[in-house]
C-alpha positions as CSV (number, residue, x, y, z in Angstrom):
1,X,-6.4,8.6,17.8
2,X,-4.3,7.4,15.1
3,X,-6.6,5.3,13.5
4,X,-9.3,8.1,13.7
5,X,-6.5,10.2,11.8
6,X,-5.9,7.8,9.4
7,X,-9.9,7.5,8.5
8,X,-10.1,11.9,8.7
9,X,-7.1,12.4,6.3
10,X,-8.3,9.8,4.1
11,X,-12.1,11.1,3.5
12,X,-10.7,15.0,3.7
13,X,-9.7,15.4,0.3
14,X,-13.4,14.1,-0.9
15,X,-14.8,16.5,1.2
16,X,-12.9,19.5,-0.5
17,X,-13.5,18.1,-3.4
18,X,-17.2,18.4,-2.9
19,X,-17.0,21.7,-1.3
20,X,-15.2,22.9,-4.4
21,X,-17.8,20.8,-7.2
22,X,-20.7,22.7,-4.9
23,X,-19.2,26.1,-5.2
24,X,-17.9,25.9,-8.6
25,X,-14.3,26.2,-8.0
26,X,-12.9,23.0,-10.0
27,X,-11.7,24.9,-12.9
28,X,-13.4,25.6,-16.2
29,X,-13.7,22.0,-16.9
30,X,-14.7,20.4,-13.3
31,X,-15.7,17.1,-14.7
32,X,-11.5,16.2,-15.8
33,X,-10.9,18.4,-12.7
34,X,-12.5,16.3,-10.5
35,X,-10.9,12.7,-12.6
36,X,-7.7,13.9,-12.3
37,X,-8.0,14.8,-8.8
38,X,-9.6,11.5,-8.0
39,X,-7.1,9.5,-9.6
40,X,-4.0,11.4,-8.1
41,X,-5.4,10.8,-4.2
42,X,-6.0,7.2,-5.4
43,X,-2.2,6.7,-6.3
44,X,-1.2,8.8,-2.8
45,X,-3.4,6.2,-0.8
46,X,-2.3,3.6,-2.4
47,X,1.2,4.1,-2.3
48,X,0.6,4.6,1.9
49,X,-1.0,1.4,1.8
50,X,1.6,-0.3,0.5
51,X,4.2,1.8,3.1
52,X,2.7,-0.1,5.8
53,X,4.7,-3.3,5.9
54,X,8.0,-1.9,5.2
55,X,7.1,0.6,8.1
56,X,6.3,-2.6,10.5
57,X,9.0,-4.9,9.2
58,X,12.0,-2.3,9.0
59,X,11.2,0.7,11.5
60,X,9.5,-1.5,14.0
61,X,6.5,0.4,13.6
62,X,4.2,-1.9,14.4
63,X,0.6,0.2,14.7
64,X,1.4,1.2,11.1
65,X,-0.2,-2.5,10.1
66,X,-3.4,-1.5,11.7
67,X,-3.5,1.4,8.8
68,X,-2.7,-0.8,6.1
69,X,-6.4,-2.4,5.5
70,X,-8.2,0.9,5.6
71,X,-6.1,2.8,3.1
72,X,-6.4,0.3,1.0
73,X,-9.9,0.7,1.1
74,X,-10.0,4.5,0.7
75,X,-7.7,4.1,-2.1
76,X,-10.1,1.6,-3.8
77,X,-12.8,4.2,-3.0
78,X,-10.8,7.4,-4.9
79,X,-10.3,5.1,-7.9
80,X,-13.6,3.8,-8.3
81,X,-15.1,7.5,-7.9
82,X,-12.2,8.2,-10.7
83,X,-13.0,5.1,-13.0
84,X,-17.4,6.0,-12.6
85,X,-16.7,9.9,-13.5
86,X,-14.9,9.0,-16.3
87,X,-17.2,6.5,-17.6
88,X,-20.5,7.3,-16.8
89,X,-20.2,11.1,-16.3
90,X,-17.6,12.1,-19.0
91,X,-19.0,9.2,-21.6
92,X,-22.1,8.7,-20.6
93,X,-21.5,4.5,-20.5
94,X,-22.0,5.0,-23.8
95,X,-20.6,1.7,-25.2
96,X,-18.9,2.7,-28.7
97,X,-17.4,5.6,-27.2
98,X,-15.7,3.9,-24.0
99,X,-14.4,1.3,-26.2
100,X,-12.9,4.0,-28.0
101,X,-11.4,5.4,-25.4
102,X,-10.3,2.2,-23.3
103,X,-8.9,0.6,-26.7
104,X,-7.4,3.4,-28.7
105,X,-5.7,5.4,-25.8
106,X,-3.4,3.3,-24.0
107,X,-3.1,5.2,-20.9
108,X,-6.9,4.8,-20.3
109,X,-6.4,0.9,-21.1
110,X,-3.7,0.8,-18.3
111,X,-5.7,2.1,-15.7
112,X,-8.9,0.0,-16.2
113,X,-6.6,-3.0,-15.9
114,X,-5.5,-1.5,-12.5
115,X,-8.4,-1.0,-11.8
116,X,-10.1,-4.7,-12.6
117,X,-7.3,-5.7,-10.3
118,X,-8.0,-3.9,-7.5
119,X,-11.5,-5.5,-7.5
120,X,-10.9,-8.1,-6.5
121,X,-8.8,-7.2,-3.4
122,X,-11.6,-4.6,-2.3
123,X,-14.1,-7.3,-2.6
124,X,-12.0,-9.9,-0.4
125,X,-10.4,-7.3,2.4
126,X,-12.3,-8.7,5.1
127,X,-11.1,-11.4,7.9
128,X,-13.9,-13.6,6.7
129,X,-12.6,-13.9,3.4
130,X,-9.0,-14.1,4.5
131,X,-10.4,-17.1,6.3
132,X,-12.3,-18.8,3.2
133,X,-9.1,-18.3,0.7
134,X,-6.4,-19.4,3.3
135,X,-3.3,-19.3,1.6
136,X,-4.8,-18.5,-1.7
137,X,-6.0,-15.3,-0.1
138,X,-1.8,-14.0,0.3
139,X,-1.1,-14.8,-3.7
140,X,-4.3,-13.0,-4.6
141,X,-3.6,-10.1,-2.9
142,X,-0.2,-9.8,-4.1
143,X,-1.8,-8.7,-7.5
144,X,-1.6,-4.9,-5.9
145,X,2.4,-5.2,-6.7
146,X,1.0,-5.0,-10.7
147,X,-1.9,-3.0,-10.4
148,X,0.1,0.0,-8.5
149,X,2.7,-0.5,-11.3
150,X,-0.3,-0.1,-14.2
151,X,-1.1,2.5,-12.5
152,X,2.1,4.3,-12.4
153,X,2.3,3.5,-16.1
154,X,-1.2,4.6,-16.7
155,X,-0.2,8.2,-15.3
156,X,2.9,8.6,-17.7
157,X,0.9,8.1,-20.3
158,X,-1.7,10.2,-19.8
159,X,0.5,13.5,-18.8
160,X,2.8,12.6,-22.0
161,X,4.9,15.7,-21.5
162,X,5.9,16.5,-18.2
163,X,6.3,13.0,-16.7
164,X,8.3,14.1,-13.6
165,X,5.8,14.0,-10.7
166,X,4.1,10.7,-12.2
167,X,8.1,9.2,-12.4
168,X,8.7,10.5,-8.9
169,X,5.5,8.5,-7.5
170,X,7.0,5.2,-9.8
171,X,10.9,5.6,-7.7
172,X,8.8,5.8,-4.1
173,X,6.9,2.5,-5.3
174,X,9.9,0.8,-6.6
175,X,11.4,1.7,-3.4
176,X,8.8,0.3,-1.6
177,X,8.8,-3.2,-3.6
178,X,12.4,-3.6,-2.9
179,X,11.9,-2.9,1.0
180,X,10.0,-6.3,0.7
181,X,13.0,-8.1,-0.7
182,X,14.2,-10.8,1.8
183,X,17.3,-9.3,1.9
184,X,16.5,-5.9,2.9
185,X,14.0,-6.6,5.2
186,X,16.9,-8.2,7.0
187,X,18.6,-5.0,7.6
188,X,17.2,-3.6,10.7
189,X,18.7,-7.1,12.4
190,X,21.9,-7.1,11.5
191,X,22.2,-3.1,12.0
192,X,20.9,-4.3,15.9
193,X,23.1,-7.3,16.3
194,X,26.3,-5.0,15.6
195,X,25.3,-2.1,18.0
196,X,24.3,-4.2,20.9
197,X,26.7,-6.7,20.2
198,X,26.6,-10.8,20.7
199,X,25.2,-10.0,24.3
200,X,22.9,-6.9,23.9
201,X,22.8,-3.5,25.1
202,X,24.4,-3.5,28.7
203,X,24.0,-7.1,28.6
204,X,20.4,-6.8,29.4
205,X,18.9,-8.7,26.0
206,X,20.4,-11.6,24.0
207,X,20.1,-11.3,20.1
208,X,20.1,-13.9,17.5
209,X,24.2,-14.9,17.5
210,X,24.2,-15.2,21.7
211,X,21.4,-17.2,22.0
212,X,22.9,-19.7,19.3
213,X,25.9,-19.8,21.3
214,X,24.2,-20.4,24.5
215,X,21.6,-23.1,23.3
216,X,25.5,-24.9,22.6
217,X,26.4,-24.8,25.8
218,X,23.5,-23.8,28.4
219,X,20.8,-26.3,29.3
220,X,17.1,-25.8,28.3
221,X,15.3,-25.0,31.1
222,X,18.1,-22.3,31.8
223,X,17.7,-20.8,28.3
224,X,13.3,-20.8,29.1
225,X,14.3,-18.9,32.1
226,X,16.6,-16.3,30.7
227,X,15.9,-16.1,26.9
228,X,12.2,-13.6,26.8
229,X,9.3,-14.3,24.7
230,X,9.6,-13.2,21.0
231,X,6.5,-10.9,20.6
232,X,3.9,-12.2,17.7
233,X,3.9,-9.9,14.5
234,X,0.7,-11.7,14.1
235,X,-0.1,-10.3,10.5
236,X,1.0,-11.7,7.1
237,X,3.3,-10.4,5.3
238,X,2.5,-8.3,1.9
């Protein structure tokens, strides 16, 4: 159910969009209407995406990987919609005039380098590629950290004035770059290991400090029959 919420609330916004292109209701000037707009759910999905991993890694919340893939994908979808209305119907592809644009006005420079870095990642999402790159495919995809920072920087820019909401959405991505930080991400643990204690809650589960002092003193095949499995986060860190 989850999953099917994650794929509603992510194609909702287009659909509202549409219904408001259709009845004319995107202000007197629907074509910026609908860039801005486009741009603006790209940054929200993207930012979710992104949420995913410190979700799993400190709250324990470990459907939240599942979601990580598709929002990606939906944010990719939102900026690509917001990169093709601005270029072919604002300008028309009309070569002089978007190299005017992309050139001369730095914010629209900044976000078609975010976008030309999200390319790539959209084009290499799927298991099969994961399998092809290998490792490479984990350093490629860390070029989102740069292209949600262009991004940020590309929607300064382009309000000038009034740069609180775009600042606000920079603090909730710094935040979520420094939830990856080793350090942090160690947090949850030690938080555990000093409310359960060396022994766990009620004695029932053994964290990290009581099974080092056991494995000291306690044979092996008594440690395989009290220590339980470790559960597999089996997804790769981002």
């Amino acid at each position: 159910m989850l999953q099917i919420a994650v794929h509603a609330g992510s194609l909702l916004p287009l659909a509202v969009l549409a219904w408001a292109g259709l009845h004319g209701h995107l202000t007197v000037n629907p074509i910026q209407a609908f860039t801005q707009q486009t741009g603006k759910i790209a940054l929200v999905l993207l930012l979710l995406s992104l949420a995913c991993t410190p979700a799993r890694t400190l709250f324990d919340l470990r459907m939240a990987i599942r979601w990580r893939r598709p929002l990606g994908m939906y944010a990719f979808l939102y900026a690509g919609l917001h990169f093709l209305t601005f270029t072919v119907v604002d300008y028309g592809l009309d070569p002089v005039l978007l190299r005017e644009a992309i050139f001369e006005k730095r914010y629209a420079l900044a976000g078609f380098i975010a976008f030309l870095l999200l390319v790539p990642l959209a084009l290499t999402s799927t298991r099969g590629w994961m399998r092809r790159l290998g490792k490479r495919w984990k350093r490629l995809h860390m070029l989102v950290y740069p292209a949600a920072l262009l991004v940020i920087v590309h929607y300064v820019w382009l309000v000038k004035a009034d740069t609180r909401v775009p600042l606000l959405y920079g603090a909730i991505l710094v935040l979520l770059l420094a939830a990856r930080l080793p350090w942090v991400r160690r947090i949850p643990a030690r938080l555990r290991g000093r409310k359960f204690g060396p022994m766990g809650a009620g004695g029932g589960h053994l964290n990290a400090p009581g099974i080092r002092f056991l494995e000291a003193s306690t044979p092996t095949s008594t440690l395989e029959r009290h220590t339980p499995a470790q559960p597999d986060p089996g997804c790769p860190q981002c």
